[in-house]
Each structure stands twice: as structure tokens, then as C-alpha cells.
C-alpha positions in Angstrom: -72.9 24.8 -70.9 -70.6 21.9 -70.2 -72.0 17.9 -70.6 -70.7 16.9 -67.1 -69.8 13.1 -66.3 -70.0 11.4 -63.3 -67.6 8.3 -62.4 -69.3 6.4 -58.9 -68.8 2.4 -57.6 -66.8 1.4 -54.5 -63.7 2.1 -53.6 -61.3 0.5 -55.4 -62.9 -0.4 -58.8 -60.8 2.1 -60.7 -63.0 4.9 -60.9 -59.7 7.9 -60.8 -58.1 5.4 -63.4 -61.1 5.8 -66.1 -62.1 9.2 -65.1 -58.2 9.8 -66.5 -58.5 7.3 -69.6 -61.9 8.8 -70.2 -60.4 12.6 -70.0 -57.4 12.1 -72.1 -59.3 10.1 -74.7 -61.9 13.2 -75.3 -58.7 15.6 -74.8 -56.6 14.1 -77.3 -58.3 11.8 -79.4 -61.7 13.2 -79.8 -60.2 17.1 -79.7 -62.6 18.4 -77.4 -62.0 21.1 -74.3 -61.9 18.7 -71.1 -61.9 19.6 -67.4 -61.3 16.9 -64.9 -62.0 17.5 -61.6 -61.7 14.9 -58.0 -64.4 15.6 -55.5 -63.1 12.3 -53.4 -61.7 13.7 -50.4 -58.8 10.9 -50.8 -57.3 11.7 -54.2 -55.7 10.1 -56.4 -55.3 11.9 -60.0 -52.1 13.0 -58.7 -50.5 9.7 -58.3 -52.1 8.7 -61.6 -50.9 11.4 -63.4 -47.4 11.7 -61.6 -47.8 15.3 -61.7 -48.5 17.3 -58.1 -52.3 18.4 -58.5 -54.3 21.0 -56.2 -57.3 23.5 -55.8 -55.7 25.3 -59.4 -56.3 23.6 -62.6 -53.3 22.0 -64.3 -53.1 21.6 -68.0 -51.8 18.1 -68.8 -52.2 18.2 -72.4 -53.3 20.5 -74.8 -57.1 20.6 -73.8 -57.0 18.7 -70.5 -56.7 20.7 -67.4 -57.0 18.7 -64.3 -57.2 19.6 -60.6 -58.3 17.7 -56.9 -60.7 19.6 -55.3 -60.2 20.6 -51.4 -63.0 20.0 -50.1 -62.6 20.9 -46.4 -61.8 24.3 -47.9 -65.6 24.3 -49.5 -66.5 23.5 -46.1 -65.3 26.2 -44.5 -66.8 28.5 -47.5 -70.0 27.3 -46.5 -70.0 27.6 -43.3 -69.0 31.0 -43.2 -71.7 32.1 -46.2 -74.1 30.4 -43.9 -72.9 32.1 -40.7 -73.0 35.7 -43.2 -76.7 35.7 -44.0 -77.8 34.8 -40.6 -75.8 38.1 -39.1 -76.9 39.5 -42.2 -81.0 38.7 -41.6 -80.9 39.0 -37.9 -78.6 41.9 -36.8 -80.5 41.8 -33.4 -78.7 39.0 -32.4 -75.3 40.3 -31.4 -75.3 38.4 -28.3 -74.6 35.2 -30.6 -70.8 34.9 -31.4 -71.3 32.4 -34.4 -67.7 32.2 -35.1 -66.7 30.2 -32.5 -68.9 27.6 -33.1 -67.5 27.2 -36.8 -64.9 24.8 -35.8 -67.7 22.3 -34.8 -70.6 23.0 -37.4 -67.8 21.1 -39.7 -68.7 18.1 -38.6 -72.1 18.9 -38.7 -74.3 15.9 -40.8 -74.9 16.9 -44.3 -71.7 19.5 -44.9 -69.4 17.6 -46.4 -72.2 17.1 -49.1 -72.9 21.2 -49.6 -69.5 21.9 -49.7 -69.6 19.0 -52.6 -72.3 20.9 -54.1 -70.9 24.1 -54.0 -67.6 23.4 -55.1 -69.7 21.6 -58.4 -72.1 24.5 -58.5 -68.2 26.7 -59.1 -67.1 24.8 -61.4 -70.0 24.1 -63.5 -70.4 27.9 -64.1 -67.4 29.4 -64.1 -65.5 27.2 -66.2 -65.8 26.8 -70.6 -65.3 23.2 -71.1 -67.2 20.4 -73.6 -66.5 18.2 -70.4 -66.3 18.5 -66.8 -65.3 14.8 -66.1 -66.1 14.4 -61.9 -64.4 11.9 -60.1 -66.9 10.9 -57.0 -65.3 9.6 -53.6 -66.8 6.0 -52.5 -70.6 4.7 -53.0 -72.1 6.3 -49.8 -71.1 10.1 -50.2 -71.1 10.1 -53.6 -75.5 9.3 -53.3 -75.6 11.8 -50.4 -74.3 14.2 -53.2 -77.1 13.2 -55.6 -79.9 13.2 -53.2 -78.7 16.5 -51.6 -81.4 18.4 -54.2 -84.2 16.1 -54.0 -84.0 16.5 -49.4 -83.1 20.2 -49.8 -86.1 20.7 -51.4 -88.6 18.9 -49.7 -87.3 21.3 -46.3 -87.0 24.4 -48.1 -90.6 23.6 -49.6 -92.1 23.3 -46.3 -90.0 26.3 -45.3 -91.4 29.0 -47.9 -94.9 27.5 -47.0 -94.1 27.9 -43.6 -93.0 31.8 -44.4 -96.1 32.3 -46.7 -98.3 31.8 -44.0 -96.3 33.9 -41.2 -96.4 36.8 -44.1 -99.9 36.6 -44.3 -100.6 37.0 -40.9 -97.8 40.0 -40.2 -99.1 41.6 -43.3 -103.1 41.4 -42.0 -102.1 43.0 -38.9 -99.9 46.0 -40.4 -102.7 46.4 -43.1 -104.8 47.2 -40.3 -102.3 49.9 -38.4 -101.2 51.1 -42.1 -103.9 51.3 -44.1 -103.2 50.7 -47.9 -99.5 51.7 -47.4 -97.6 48.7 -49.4 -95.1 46.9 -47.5 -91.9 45.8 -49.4 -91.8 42.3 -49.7 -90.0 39.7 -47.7 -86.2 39.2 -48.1 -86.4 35.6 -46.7 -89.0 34.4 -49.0 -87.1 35.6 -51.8 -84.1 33.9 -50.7 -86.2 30.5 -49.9 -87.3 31.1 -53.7 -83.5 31.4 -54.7 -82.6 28.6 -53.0 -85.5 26.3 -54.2 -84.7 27.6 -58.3 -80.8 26.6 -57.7 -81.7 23.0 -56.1 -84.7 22.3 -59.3 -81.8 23.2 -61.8 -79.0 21.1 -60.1 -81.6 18.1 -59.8 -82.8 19.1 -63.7 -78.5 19.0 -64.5 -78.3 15.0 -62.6 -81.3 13.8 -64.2 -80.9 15.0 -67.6 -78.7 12.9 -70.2 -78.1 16.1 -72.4 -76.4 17.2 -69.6 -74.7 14.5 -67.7 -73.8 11.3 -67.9 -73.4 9.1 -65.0 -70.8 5.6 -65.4 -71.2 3.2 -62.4 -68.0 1.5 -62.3 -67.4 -2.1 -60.9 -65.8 -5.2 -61.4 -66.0 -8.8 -60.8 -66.1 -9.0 -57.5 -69.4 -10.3 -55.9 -69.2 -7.1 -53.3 -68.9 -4.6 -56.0 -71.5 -6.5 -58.4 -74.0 -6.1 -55.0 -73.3 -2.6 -54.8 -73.4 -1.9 -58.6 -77.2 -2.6 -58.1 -77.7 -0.9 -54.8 -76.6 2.1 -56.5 -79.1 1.7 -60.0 -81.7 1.1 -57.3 -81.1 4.3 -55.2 -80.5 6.3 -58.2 -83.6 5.2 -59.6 -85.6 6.8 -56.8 -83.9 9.9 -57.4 -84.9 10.0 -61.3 -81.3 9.5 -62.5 -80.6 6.8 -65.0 -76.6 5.4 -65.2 -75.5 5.8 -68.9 -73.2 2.9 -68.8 -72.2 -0.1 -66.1 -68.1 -0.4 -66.6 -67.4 -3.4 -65.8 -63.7 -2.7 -64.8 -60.1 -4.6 -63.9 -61.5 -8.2 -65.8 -59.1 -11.0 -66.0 -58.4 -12.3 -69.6 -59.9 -15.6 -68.2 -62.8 -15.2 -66.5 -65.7 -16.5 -67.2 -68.8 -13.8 -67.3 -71.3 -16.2 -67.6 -72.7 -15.8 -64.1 -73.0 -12.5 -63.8 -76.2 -11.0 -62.5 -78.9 -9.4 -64.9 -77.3 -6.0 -64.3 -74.3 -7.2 -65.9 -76.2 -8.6 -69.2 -78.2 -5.6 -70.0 -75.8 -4.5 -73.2 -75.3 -1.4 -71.7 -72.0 -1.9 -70.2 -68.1 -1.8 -70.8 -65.7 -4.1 -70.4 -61.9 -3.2 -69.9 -59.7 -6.0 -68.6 -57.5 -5.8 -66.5 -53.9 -3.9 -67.7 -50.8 -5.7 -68.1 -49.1 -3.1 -66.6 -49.8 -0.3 -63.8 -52.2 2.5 -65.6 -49.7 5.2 -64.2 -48.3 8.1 -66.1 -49.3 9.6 -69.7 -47.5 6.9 -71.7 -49.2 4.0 -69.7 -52.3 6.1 -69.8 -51.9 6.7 -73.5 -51.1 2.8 -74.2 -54.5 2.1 -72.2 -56.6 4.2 -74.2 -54.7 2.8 -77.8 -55.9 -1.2 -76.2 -59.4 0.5 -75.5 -60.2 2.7 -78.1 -63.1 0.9 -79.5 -64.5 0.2 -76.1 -64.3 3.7 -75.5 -65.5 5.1 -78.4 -68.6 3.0 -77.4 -69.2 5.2 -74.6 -70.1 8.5 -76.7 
């Protein structure tokens, strides 16, 4: 399977920019099979690369295939799976027209999230890559999108108990009108079990290093340095460990001597800030030539 990396900070810090240098350093300098992929709803690879980007993967470069994910379009997926099963599991319902409430279960808390998920979940498994390079939209989704797992479990958890229990009961009363007859067992429970075995993988994929490496990336700025640690913290209760803290867009003068403890750890990057406008392959490709050691660091 793929080693997946994860770009996250506040808006603005650069985090399309490096997922981009990052891609086209593994694609053509390291030689390795890279897919990079934009889950932020507001995307920008396209204007990075100067290329027009959508749902179908472009190939940039020999081993670089890049495409901006839509997300509303996972959204709607979802919904309709969603609305599916429950026609599916309870045909008695027909009074229930579930399709014209589709239009409002979009902006439902929590979907935009899923349809994250899912449109990971697609990627992850149907594509052969060494790398699957994710750039995340701002700070707040992008945790929502972590700790998606860790909440669906705890409901879907309390939900097979839940069905346990009502199975025991249903089955003591028809073992008393049936005898010994066996009864087939219980298609919800086995798709509460299916759902709970997907959610302790993707939370075994996020937590894992083997498998994925998470970059916070940040700069100077006291608002981004704030939220830089807001983010190790909240990760940290989810059991996910940042790989590296790129400190990004740093003037040739300034002074780092202040910065908090987060920033002195040894663990992160420094890239100041371009003398030109990191647009296009060649400015790409010169950024990556100024960098190389810094990113060779990050292997």
C-alpha cells in the first residue's frame, strides 16, 4: 500500500506550495510513483501548477499525477449510499420519500468530513502509488478529518452493544415459538461490525508512521506559531504524532531566537521565503534545487 502524507497549518502558510515541492521532489528527484491529491474545498494546485486540474488525475511529470478533489460531489455520494441502505434495511418504510430531503442533509454537521473520508478511503485503495501526498483545507476541518474515526467509533460502539442486546432478546422469544430452528444472523450487526473494522484501520493508517506522515506547516507569525501547537496538542489526543514542524515563508533576516519550544525541538524545516512567486514547474523546480538538502531531510 501507499505511505500517505498529510500537509495541515492555517490558511495561508503555504501548505498547496510544499505539498507541490514535496510531490515533484519524490517524482523527479527521488524517482518514486507519486499521487497528489487536494481535499481543501478552495484549491489551489491548479494555479500553482498553471495547468487546469479536476476530479481526473493529471500526469505532470513522468511519475506525478495530480488532481483537486470535489468534494461536494463525495457529498452527494454519501448521502445517497446512506439514503440506499436505509431503503435497503427498512423496505417498510415507503411512506418516507428520502430523496427530497437530500438537498438539506448536505449541510448536515459532520458530512463534509465523510465525504473527506470517503473520497481518501477511494483513493487510498484504488490507486498504486509510493505516495499519496494529501493537501488538507484549513486547521479546523482538516482535525474534524482526523478525529472522524476515533467519534465514529465510540457511536457505532455503543450502537452494536445496543443491537447485541435487542438480538438477545428477539432471539429468546423466537427460540421459544421455534424451538431449536437457527435463525440467520443479523444483517445490521454485521454491518455495525463492517463499519467499526473500516474506522480501526483508517485510525491504525493516521496513527502509524510506516504509513503516514503528517507535516504541520507554519510560519513566523505569532497566529500561526499559536495554532502550530493547538494542532500537536489535539493530535496528540487522537494518538497521531506530526513527523515534522515546517517552519515556512522565513525572511533571510529574521531572527528565530524567540520562537516558542515547539519551534526548537530539531524536528522541523526551515524554507525561507522565495525570491520569486513558487508558480509553475520551472519556479517549482528552482525551489526544490535551493531546498534540496532541507528536503532530503524530510525522508
Amino acid at each position: 500500500m501507499p505511505r500517505c502524507v498529510f500537509l495541515l497549518g492555517k490558511g495561508g502558510v503555504g501548505k498547496s506550495t510544499l505539498a507541490a515541492v514535496l510531490a515533484l521532489y519524490r517524482a523527479r528527484l527521488k524517482n518514486q510513483s507519486v499521487r497528489l491529491i487536494s481535499l481543501d474545498p478552495a484549491h489551489n494546485l491548479s494555479d500553482i501548477f498553471q495547468v487546469p486540474l479536476g476530479e481526473k488525475p493529471r500526469i505532470i511529470i513522468e511519475n506525478l499525477k495530480v488532481q483537486q478533489i470535489d468534494v461536494q460531489k463525495w457529498m452527494h455520494r454519501y448521502i445517497k449510499s446512506a439514503s440506499d441502505k436505509i431503503k435497503s434495511t427498512y423496505r417498510y418504510l415507503t411512506a418516507v420519500n428520502l430523496d427530497r430531503h437530500l438537498d438539506i442533509l448536505q449541510h448536515a454537521p459532520g458530512i463534509e468530513e465523510y465525504a473527506m473520508i470517503l473520497a481518501y478511503e477511494h483513493t487510498y485503495e484504488k490507486y498504486i502509488s509510493d505516495y499519496l501526498i494529501f493537501d488538507l483545507p484549513p486547521t479546523g476541518l482538516a482535525l474534524r478529518f482526523f478525529n472522524l474515526p476515533q467519534l465514529s467509533l465510540v457511536w457505532l460502539r455503543k450502537l452494536a452493544e445496543l443491537r447485541s442486546t435487542i438480538i438477545k432478546k428477539r432471539d429468546l422469544i423466537t427460540q421459544i415459538k421455534l424451538g431449536k430452528k437457527r435463525i440467520e444472523r443479523d444483517k445490521i450487526s454485521r454491518h455495525l461490525q463492517r463499519e467499526i473494522d473500516r474506522y480501526v484501520s483508517l485510525q491504525s493508517i493516521f496513527q502509524n508512521r510506516k504509513k503516514s506522515l503528517l507535516y504541520i506547516i507554519t510560519n513566523p507569525d505569532p497566529l500561526a506559531r499559536n495554532e502550530t501547537e493547538f494542532i500537536k496538542i489535539r493530535l496528540g489526543k487522537l494518538g497521531i504524532q506530526p513527523a515534522a514542524v515546517i517552519l515556512n515563508k522565513v525572511k533571510p533576516d529574521h531572527d528565530l531566537s524567540d520562537s516558542p519550544d515547539h519551534m526548537q525541538t530539531g524536528e522541523q524545516a526551515i524554507f525561507k521565503t522565495a525570491s520569486q512567486s513558487v508558480v509553475g514547474l520551472n519556479a517549482l523546480d528552482d525551489f526544490i534545487t535551493q531546498n534540496e538538502q532541507i528536503l532530503a531531510g524530510l525522508d
